[in-house]
N, C-alpha and C positions, 0 to 999 in steps of 0.2 A: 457879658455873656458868661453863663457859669463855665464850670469844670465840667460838667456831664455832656452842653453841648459841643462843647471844644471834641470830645473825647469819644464819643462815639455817633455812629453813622444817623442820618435822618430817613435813611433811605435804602430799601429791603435789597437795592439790586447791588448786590456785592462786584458786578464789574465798574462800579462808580467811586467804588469803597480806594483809599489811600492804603499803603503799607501799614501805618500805626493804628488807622479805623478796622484792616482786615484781623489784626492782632491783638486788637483789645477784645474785638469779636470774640476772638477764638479763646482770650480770656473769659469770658464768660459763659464760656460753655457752650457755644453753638457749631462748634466742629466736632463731631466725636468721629475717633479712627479714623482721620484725616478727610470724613466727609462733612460741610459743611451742611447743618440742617435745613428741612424745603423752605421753599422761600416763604409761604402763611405764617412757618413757627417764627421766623425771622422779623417779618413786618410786626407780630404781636407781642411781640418781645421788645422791641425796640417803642414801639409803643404805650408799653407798659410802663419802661423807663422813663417816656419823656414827660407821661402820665402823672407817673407819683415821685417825679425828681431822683429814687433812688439810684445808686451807685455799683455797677456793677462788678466797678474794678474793687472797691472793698467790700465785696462779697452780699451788698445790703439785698441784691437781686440778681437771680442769675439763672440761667438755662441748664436741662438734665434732660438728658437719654434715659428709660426705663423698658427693655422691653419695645425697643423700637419706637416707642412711644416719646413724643419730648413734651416737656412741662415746665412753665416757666414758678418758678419758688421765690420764695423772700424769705429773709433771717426775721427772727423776732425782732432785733434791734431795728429792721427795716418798717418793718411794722408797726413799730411803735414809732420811730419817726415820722411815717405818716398820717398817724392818730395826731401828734403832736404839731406836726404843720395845720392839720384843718382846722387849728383854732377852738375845737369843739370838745377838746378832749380834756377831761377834767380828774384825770387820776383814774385808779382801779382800786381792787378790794385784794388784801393779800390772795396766795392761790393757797386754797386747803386742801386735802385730801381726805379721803373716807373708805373705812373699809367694810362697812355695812351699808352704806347711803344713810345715817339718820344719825352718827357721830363723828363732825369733820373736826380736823385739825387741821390746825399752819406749819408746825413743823409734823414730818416723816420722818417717824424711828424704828419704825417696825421692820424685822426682815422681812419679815411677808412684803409681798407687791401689791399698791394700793390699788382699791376698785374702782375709785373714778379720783378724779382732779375736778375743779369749780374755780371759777374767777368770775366778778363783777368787773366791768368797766361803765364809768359814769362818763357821760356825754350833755354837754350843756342843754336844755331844756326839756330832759328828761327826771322826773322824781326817783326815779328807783335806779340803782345801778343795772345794765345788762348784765345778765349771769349763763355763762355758758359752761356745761359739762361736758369732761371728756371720762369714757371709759378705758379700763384697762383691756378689755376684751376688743375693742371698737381698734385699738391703737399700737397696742404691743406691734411691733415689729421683730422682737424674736433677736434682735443681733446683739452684738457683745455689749456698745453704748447701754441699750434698755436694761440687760443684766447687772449691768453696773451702776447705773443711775437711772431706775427706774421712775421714782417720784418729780426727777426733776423734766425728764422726758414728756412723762403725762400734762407734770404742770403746762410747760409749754405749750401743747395739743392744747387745754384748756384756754391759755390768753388768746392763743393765734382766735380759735373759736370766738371769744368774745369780742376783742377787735375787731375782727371782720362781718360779727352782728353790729357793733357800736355805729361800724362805718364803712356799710355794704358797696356806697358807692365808688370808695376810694381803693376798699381792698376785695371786690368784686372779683374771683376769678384768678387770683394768689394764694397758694399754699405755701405753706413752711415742708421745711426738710421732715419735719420731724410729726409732720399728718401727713407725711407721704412714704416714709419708708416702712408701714405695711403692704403698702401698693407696686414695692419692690418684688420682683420675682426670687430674688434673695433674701427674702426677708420672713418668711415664715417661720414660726417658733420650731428650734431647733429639735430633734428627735432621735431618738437612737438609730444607728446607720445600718439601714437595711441590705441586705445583698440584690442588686436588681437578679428579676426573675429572669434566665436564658429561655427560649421558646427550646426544646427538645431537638437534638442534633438529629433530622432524618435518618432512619433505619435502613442501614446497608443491610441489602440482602444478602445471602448467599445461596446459589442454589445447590441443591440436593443431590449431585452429581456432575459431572463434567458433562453438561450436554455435547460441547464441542467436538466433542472425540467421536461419541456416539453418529454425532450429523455428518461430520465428514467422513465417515466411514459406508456411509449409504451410499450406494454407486446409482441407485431410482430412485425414483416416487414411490415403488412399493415401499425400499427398504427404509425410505423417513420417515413414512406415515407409524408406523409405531414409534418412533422417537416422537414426533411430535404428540402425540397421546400420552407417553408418557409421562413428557413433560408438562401437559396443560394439567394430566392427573395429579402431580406433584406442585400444581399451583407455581412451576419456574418460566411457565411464558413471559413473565415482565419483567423478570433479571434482564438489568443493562449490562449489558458487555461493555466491554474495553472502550471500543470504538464510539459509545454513546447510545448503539442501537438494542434495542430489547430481543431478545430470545428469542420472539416471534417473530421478530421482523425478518432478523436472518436466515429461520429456518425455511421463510415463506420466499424469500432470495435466492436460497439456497435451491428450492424446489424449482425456479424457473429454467434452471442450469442444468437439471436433471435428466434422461430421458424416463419417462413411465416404465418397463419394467428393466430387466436385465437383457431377456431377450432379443429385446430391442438393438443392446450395445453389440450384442454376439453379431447377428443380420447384417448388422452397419459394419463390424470389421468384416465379417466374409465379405460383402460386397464390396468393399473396399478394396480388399488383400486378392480378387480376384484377378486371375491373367488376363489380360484382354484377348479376345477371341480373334485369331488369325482370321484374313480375308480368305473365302472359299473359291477355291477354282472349279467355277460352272463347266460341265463337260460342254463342249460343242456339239449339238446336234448333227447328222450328216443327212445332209434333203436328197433323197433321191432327185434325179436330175430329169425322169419319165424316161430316157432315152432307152432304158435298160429293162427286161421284163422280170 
């Protein structure tokens, strides 16, 4: 029994999983922020492994998060491990690069960043080597590694490609780090740092006068109805007050509490402030009694 089956789990249902099988998991990348990934990326993952023998504890193949997304990858070494188990694999062609497409070279000296990378790989009963290009447009990921090693980066992108034409079956559905980190959300070539746009702080109004003074000074409805003319004249009806309510709202509240004129309030306290009217002492009638002429 190898090392890989000793070592990691056969079997996607992680409450079957041992201490050391939950751990090596989480070695290889299927737990990120302490959540273990669904259980499909789990069974294809482990699948994948048991697939093409690689190792996940020495990094040959292993699990990522992207953008919520997860993707199972393999190192080149992994990759070419695999080429090299199928028995079929019979070497490759140096990786060259070009900066025009039509004059490649093997070594990269230029500081410019090359335009594409090229590798052949030969696979037994074929004549011609497979040859797969990568571009620098197609690949750049933009981060600090590609600034710094940009030719050996491409290169890579290049074998992984050929590889995996050489031998679709084996590396069917496997990427490398390094044809996936433009697919990073981080990973876009770098650019000078913009200020984000703020959307425009809404415009506090002020209105054109103290309506309030004015309103509660009105003792009617006649004497608001010019304040609120006024105010719709002066465009101040939809100043929010204090309290949240608009200008109109209150004055139209305001109006409910009112009586219609002045008049009205004079009436209401006379009648109010009025004496109550004492009981009248009816005289008694005197009936003649007939008896008398």
């Amino acid at each position: 029994m190898s090392t890989l089956e000793l070592a990691i789990p056969t079997d996607g249902d992680s409450s079957k999983w041992t201490d050391r099988e939950k751990a090596l998991v989480e070695a290889a990348g299927l737990v990120s922020r302490g959540n273990l990934a669904p259980r499909p990326t789990v069974e294809a993952f482990l699948s994948h492994c048991h697939r093409t023998g690689l190792d996940p504890i020495a990094r040959q193949i292993y699990c990522i998060e992207r953008g919520g997304k997860w993707t199972t990858q393999i190192s080149i070494d992994g990759a070419r491990l695999v080429a090299e188990r199928s028995k079929q694999y019979q070497g490759q062609t140096p990786t060259e690069w070009t900066a025009d497409g039509i004059t490649w070279v093997q070594v990269w000296l230029s500081k410019d960043n090359p335009a594409a990378a090229r590798v052949g790989v030969y696979r037994a009963g074929f004549q011609a080597p497979l040859y797969a290009v990568a571009t620098w447009d197609a690949y750049n990921a933009g981060s600090p590694i590609w600034k710094k090693m940009p030719a050996l980066m491409l290169g890579k992108c290049a074998e992984m490609l050929a590889l995996r034409k050489a031998f679709p079956q084996d590396l069917s559905g496997l990427y490398s780090a390094e044809e996936m980190d433009q697919a990073s959300p981080s990973a876009a070539p770098i650019s000078e740092p913009q200020t984000a746009v703020q959307p425009p702080a809404p415009e506090v109004r002020q209105p054109s006068r103290d309506w309030l003074v004015d309103a509660n000074a009105a003792k009617s409805r006649d004497e608001l109805r010019p304040v609120y003319a006024a105010a719709q004249e002066a465009g101040d009806l939809d100043v929010a007050l204090a309290d949240g309510r608009s200008l109109k709202e209150f004055l139209w509240e305001l109006r409910e509490s009112l009586p219609e004129t002045t008049e009205d309030i004079v009436d209401a306290e006379v009648v109010e402030d009025a004496p109550a009217a004492e009981a009248a002492d009816w005289p008694v009638a005197e009936i003649p009694n007939g008896d008398e002429s």
